[in-house]
C-alpha positions in Angstrom: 6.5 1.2 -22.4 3.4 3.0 -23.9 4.5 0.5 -27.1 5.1 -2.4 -25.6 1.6 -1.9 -23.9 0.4 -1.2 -27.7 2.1 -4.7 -29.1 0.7 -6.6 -26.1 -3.2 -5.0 -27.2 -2.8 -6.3 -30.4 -2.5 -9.9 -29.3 -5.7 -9.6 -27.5 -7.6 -8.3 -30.0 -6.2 -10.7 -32.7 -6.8 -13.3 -29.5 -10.6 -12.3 -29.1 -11.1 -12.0 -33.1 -9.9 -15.7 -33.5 -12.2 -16.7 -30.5 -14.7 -15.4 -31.9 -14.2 -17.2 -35.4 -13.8 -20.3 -33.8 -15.4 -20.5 -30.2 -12.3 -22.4 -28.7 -12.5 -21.4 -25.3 -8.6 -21.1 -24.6 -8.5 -18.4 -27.4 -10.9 -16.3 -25.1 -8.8 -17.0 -22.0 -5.7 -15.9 -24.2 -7.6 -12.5 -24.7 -8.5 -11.9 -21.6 -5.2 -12.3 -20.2 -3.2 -10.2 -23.0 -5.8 -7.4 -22.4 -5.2 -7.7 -18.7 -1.1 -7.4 -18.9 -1.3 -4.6 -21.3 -2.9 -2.0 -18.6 -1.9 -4.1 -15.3 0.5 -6.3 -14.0 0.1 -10.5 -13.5 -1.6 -12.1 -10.4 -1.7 -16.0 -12.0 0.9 -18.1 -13.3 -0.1 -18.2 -16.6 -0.4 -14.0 -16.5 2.9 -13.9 -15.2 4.2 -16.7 -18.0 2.7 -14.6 -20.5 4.3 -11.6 -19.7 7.8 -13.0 -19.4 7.3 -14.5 -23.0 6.0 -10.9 -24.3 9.2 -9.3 -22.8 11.5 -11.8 -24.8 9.5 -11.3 -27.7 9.8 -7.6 -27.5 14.0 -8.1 -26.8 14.2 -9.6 -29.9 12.5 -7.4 -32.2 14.6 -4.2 -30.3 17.8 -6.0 -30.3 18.0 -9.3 -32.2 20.8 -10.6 -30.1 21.9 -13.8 -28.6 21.6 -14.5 -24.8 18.9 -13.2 -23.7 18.7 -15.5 -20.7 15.2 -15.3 -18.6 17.6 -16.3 -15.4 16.1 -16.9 -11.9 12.9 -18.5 -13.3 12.1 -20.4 -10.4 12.9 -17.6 -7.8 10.4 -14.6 -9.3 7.7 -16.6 -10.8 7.4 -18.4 -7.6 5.4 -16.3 -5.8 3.0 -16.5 -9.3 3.1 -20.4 -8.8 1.7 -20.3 -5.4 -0.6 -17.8 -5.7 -2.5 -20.0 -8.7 -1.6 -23.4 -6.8 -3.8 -21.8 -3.6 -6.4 -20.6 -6.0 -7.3 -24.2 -7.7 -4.2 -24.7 -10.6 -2.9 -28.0 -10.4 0.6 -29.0 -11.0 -0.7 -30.8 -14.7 -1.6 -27.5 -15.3 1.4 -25.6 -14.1 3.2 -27.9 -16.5 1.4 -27.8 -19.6 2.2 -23.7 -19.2 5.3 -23.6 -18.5 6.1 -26.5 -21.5 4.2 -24.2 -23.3 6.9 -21.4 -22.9 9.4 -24.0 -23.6 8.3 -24.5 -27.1 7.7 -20.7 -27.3 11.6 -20.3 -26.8 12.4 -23.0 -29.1 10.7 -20.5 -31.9 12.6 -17.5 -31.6 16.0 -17.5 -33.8 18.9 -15.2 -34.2 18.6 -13.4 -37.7 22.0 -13.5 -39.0 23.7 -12.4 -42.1 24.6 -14.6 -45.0 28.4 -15.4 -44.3 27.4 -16.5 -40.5 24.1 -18.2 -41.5 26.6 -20.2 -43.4 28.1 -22.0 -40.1 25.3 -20.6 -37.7 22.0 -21.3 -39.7 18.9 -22.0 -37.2 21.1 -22.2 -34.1 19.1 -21.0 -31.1 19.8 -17.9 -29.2 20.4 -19.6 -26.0 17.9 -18.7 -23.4 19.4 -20.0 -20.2 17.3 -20.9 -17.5 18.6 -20.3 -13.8 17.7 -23.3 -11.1 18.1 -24.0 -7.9 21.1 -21.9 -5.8 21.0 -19.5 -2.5 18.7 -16.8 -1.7 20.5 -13.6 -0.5 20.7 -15.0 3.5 22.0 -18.4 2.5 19.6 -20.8 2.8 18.5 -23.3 -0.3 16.6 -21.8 -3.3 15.1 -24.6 -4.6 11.4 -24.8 -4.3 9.3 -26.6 -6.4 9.0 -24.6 -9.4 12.6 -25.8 -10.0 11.9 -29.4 -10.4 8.8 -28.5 -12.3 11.1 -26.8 -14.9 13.5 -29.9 -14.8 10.2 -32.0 -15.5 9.3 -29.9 -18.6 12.6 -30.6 -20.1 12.7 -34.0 -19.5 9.5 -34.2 -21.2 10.0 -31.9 -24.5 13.5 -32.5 -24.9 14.1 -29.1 -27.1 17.4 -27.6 -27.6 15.8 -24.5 -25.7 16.1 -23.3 -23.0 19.1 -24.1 -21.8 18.6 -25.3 -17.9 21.2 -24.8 -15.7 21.2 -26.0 -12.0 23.6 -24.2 -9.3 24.2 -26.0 -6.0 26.4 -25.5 -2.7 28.7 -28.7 -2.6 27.6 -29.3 0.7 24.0 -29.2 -0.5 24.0 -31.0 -4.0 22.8 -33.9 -2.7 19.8 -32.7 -1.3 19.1 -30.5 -4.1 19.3 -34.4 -6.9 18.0 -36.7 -3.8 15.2 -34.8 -2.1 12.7 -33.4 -4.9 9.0 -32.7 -3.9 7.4 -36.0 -3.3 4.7 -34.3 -6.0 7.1 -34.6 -8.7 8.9 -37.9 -10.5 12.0 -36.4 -10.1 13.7 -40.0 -10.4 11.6 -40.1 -14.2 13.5 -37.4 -14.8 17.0 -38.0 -14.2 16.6 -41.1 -16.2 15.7 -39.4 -19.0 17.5 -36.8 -18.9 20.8 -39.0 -18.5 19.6 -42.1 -21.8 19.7 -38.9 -23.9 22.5 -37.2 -26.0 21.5 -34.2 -24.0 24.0 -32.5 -21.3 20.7 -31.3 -19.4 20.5 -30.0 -16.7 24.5 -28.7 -16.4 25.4 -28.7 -12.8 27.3 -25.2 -11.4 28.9 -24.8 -7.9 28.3 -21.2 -6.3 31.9 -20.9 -5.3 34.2 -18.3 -6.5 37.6 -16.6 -5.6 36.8 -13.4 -7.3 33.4 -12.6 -6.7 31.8 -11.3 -3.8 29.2 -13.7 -1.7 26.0 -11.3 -2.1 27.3 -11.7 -6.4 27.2 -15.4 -6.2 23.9 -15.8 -4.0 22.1 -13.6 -6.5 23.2 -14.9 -9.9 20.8 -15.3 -12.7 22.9 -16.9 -15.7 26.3 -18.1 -16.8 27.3 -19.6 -19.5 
């Protein structure tokens, strides 16, 4: 941890030396927030955007592995998303940050040897994104982050991440049909369907061999 806080430190300070080489105001802001997460934990959106995206860094360079999949996205940075949406953020703004992560994840790239660079050579890592689904008593998990993800990929169209949206059969119409009114959801799924992309993949939470609290509480599958 102490390290992690270290390697986080460093970003601000290379942050604040490049703001102050430049005066570009978003290079402060990235400073400020770096130097914030490395002694405290996030309050905005962006904060807590910025620490998920440190944490995957850090994976990588401990483990430099496949699958490291951020899961539940929409579910624990909610509370992030509402907390900046009641303090002024708009939803432009919650989309340029989280496209920004996006292209963040479309950067990172397994580091194989030279026989499976052969065959596997600049192949992401495959960070799949969780959407949608049950809470723990049942009821629908979508909120409004999820169709702001959705959005995002529609948008950028990168091979990363890798969305993935769960539904109850009963409920999958609600989940495509009834987006926020806030959010072109329709845009969306015509994109999303004109393109040679399988996004989002669709998953039913129904299973024979796992338990019900297993399958409300997933966070990726493949």
């Amino acid at each position: 941890m102490e390290g992690a806080c270290r390697f986080i430190s460093r970003y601000a300070e290379l942050a604040r030396s490049m703001y102050e080489q430049t005066g570009r105001e978003n290079l402060r802001e990235v400073a400020e927030i770096c130097k914030k997460l490395a002694v405290s934990p996030a309050q905005t959106y962006q904060e807590a955007v910025q620490a998920v995206w440190f944490l995957y860094v850090i994976l990588q360079m401990e483990g430099n592995a496949s699958s490291f999949s951020p899961g539940r996205m929409d579910q624990y940075l909610y509370p992030y998303f509402t907390h900046s949406r009641a303090h002024g953020m708009t939803l432009e703004d919650a989309l340029e940050i989280t496209e920004c992560l996006w292209l963040k994840f479309n950067q990172l790239v397994y580091l194989r040897n030279s026989n499976s660079a052969k065959y596997f050579a600049g192949f992401p890592i495959g960070f799949n994104v969780a959407i949608g689904g049950q809470k723990l008593d049942g009821s629908d998990a979508s909120n409004e982050l999820s169709y702001l993800f959705l959005q995002a990929q529609a948008h950028l169209l990168l091979p990363q991440p890798n969305p993935l949206c769960a539904f109850i059969t009963a409920r999958r119409r609600s989940f495509w049909m009834r987006p926020p009114a806030s959010l072109p959801w329709a845009a969306v799924c015509r994109r999303s369907s004109t393109t040679r992309r399988s996004f989002p993949r669709w998953r039913r939470t129904a299973s024979t061999t796992r338990t019900l609290s297993t399958m409300r509480s997933w966070a990726a599958w493949n």
